[in-house]
Short mmCIF file of the C-alpha atoms (twelve columns), coordinates in Angstrom:
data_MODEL
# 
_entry.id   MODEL 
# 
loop_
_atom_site.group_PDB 
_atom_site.id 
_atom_site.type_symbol 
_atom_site.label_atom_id 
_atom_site.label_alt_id 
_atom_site.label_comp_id 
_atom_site.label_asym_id 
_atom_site.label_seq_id 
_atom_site.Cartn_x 
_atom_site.Cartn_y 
_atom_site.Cartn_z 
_atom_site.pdbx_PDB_model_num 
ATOM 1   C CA . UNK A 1   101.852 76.321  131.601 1 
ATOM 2   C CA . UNK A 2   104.882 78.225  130.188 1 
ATOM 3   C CA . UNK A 3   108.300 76.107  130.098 1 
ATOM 4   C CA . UNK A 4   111.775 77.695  131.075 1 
ATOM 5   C CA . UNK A 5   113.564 74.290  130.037 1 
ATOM 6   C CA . UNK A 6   116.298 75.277  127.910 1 
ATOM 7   C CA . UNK A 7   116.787 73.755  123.919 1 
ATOM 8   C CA . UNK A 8   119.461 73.241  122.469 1 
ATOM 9   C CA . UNK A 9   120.925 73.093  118.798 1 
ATOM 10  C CA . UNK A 10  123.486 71.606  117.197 1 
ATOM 11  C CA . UNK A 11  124.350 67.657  118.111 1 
ATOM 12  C CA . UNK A 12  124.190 65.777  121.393 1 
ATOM 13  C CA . UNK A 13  124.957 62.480  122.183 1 
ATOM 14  C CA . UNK A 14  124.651 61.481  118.389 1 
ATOM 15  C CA . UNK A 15  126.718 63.363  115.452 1 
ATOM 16  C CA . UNK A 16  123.904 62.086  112.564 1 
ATOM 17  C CA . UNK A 17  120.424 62.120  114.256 1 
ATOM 18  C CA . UNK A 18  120.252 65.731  116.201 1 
ATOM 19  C CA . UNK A 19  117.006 67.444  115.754 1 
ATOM 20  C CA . UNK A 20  115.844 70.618  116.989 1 
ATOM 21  C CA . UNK A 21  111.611 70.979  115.773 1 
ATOM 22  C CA . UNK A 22  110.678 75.031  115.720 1 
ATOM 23  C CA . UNK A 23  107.000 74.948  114.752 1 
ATOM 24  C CA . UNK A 24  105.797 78.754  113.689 1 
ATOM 25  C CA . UNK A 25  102.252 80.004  113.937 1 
ATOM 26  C CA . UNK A 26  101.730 82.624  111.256 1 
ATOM 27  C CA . UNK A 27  99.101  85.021  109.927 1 
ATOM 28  C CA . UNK A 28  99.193  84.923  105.968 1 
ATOM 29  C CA . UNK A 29  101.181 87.513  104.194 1 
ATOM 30  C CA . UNK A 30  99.508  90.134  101.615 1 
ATOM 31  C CA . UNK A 31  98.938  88.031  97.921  1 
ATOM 32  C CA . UNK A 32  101.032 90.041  96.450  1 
ATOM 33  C CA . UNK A 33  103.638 90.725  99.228  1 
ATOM 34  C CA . UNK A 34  107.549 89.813  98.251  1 
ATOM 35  C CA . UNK A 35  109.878 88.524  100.888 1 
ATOM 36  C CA . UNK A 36  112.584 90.287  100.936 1 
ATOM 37  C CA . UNK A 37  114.871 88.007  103.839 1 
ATOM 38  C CA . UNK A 38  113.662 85.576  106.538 1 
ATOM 39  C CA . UNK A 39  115.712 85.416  109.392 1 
ATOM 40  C CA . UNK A 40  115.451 83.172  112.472 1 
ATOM 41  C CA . UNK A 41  116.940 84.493  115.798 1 
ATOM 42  C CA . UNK A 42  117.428 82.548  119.185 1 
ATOM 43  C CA . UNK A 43  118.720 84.005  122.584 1 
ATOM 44  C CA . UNK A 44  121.262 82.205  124.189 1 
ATOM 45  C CA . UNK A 45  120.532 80.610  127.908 1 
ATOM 46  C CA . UNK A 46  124.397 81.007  129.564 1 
ATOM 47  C CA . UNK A 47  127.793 82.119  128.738 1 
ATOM 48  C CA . UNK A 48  129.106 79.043  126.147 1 
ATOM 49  C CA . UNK A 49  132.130 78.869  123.839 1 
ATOM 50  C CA . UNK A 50  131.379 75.847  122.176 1 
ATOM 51  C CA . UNK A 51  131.543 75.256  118.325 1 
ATOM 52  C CA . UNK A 52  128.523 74.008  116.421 1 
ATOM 53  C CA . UNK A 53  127.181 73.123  112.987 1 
ATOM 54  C CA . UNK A 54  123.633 72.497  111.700 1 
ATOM 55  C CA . UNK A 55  121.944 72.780  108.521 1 
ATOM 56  C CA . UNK A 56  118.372 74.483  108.700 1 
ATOM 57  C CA . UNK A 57  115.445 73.106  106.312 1 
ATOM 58  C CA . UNK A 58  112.029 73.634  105.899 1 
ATOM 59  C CA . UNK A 59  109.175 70.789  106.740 1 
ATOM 60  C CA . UNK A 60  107.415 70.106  103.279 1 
ATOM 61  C CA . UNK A 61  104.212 68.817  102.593 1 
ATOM 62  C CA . UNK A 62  100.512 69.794  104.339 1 
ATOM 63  C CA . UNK A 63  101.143 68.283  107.882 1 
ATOM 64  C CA . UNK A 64  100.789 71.086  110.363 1 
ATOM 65  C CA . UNK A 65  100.424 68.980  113.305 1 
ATOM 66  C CA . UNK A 66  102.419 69.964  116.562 1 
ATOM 67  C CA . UNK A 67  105.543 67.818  117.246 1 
ATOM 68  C CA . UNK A 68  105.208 64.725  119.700 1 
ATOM 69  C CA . UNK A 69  107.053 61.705  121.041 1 
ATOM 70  C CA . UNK A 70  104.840 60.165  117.897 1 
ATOM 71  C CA . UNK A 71  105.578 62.592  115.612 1 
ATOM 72  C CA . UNK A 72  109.321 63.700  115.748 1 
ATOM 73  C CA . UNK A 73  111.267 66.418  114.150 1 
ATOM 74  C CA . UNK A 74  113.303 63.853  112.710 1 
ATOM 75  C CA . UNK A 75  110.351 62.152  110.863 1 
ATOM 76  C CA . UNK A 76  108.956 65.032  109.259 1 
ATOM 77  C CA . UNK A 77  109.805 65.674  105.239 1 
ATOM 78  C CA . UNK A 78  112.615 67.995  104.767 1 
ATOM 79  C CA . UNK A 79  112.755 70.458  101.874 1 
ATOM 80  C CA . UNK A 80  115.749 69.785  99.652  1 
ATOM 81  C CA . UNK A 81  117.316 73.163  100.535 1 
ATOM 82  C CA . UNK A 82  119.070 74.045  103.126 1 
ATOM 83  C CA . UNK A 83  121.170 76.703  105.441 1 
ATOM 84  C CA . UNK A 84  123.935 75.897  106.825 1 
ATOM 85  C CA . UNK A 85  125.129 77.842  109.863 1 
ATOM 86  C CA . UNK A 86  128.156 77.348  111.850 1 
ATOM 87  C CA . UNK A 87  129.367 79.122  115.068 1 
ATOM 88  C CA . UNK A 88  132.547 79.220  117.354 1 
ATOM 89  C CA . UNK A 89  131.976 82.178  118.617 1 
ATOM 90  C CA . UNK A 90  131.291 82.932  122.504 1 
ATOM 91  C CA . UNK A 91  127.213 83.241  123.187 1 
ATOM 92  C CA . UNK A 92  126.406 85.281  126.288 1 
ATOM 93  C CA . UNK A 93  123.476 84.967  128.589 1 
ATOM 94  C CA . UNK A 94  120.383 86.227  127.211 1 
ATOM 95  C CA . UNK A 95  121.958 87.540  124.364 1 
ATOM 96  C CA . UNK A 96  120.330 87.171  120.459 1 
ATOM 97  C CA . UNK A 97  122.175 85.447  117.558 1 
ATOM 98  C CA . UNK A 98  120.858 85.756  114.104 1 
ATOM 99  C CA . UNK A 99  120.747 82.457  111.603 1 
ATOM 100 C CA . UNK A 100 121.874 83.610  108.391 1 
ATOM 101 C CA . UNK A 101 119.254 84.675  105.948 1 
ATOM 102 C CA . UNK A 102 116.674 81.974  105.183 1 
ATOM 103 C CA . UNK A 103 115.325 83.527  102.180 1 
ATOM 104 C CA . UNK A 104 116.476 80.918  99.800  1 
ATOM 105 C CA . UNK A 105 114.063 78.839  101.810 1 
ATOM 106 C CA . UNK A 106 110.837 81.250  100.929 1 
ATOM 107 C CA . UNK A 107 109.624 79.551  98.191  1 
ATOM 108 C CA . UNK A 108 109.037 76.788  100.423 1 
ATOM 109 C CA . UNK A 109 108.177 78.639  103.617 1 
ATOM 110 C CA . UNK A 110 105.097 80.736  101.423 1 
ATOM 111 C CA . UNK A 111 103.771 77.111  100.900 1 
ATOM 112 C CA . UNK A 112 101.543 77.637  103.753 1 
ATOM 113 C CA . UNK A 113 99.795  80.716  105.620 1 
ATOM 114 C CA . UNK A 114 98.782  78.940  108.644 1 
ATOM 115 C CA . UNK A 115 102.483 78.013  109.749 1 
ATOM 116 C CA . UNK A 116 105.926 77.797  109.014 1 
ATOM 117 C CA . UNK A 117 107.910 74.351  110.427 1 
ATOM 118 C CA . UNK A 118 111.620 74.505  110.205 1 
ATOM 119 C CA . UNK A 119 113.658 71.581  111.111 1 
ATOM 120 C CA . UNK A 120 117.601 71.916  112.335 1 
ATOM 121 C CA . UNK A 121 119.862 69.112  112.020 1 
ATOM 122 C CA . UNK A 122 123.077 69.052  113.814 1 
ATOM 123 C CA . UNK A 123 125.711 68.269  111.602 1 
ATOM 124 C CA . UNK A 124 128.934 69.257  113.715 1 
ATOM 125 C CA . UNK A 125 130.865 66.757  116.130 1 
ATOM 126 C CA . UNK A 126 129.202 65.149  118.681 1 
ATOM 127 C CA . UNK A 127 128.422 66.987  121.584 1 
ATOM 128 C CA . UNK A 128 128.749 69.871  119.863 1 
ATOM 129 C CA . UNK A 129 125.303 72.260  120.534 1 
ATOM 130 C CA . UNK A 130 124.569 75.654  122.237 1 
ATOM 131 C CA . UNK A 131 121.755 76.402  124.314 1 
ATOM 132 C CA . UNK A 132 118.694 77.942  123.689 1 
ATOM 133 C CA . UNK A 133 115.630 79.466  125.489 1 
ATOM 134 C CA . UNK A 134 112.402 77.455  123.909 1 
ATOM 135 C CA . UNK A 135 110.068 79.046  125.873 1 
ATOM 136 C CA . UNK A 136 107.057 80.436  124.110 1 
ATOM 137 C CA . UNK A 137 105.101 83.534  125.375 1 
ATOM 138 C CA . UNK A 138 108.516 85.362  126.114 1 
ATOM 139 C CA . UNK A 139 111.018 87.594  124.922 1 
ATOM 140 C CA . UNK A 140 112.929 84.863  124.874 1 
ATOM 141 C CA . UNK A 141 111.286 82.532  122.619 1 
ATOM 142 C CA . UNK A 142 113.220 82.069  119.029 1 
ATOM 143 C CA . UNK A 143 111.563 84.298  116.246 1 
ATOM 144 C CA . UNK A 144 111.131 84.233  112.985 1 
ATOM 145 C CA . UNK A 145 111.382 87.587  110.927 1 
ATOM 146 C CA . UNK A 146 110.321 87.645  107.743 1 
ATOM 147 C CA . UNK A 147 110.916 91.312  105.893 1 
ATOM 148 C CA . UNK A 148 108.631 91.891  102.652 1 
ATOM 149 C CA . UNK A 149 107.669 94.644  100.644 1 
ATOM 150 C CA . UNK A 150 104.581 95.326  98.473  1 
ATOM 151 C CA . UNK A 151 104.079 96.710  95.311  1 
ATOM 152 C CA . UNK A 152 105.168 100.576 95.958  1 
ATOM 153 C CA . UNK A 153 106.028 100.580 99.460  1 
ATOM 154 C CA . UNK A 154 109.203 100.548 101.097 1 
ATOM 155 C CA . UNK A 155 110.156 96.726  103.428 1 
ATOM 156 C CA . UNK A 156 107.909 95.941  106.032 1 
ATOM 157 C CA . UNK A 157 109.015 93.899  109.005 1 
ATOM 158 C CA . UNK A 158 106.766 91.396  110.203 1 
ATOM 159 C CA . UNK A 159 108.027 89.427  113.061 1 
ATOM 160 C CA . UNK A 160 105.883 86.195  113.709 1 
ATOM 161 C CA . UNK A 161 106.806 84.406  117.195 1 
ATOM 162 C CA . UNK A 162 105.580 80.985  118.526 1 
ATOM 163 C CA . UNK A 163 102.236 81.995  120.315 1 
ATOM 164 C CA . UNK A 164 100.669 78.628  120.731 1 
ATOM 165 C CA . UNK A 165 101.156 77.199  124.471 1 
ATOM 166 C CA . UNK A 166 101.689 73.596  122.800 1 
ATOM 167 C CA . UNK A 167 103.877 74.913  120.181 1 
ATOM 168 C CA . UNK A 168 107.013 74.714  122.531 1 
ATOM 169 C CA . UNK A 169 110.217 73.956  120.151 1 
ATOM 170 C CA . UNK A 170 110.943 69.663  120.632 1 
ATOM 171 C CA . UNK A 171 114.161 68.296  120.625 1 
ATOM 172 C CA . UNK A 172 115.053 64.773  119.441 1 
ATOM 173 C CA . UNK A 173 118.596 62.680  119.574 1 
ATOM 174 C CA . UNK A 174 118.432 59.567  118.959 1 
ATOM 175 C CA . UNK A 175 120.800 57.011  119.699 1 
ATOM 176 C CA . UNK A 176 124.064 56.454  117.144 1 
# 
């Protein structure tokens, strides 16, 4: 069944071991498509004012399994580069927010047509985290945009979404 639980991102009860899993199943760009910006957009679940910090990686490697409570975001390999995003800005309800561009993570994102993993580590104060909808199916579910162009055509956007039921976004905190 679909799952209205919210997610959230940025650190809980620990300041050093906050993960939020977003597993991404993708159709294969064109061979010779460029990506021109990846961007990764969430919607808010309430009205919060509360700063947070996190640093957004790619999973590495060929596992494409789902997450688990055997197999948590936290245990996966994380690419060497990273975004880092900070807000203190009010959310509203159902409103969308925008991670800054991922691109720099593309070379490591076009590792694999079948899906892209990214991995979000809180790295603000404890307690520090903003709600999110991590429902799939929904307009609410976070996306993925990637924007690429081919040789002699203008950008193309191609937003890919989390369509598989089991592919639900996982959260894991574990204790400090």
């Amino acid at each position: 069944g679909t799952s209205t639980q919210p997610h959230w991102v940025g650190n809980a009860g620990s300041s050093t071991e906050s993960y939020l899993g977003l597993y991404f199943d993708v159709d294969p760009l064109p061979a010779n498509a460029t990506i021109k910006n990846i961007r990764l957009e969430v919607t808010s679940t309430q009205r919060q004012k509360v700063a947070m910090s996190v640093r957004v990686y790619a999973q590495t490697g060929n596992d494409l399994s789902l997450f688990s409570p055997l197999d948590l975001p936290s245990q996966r390999p994380l690419s060497t580069q990273s975004i880092e995003y900070t807000s203190d800005v009010r959310w509203g309800k159902n409103d969308d927010y925008d991670f800054p561009s991922l691109r720099d993570l593309a070379p490591i994102l076009g590792e694999n047509d079948e899906a892209i993993i990214l991995i979000i580590k809180g790295t603000g104060a404890t307690n520090a985290l903003k709600t999110i909808y991590g429902t799939e199916n929904t307009k609410y579910a976070p996306k993925l945009v990637i924007r690429y162009s081919l040789p002699g055509s203008p950008t193309t956007p191609r937003p890919t979404t989390v369509t598989l039921p089991s592919a639900t976004p996982v959260v894991t905190t574990l204790p400090s």
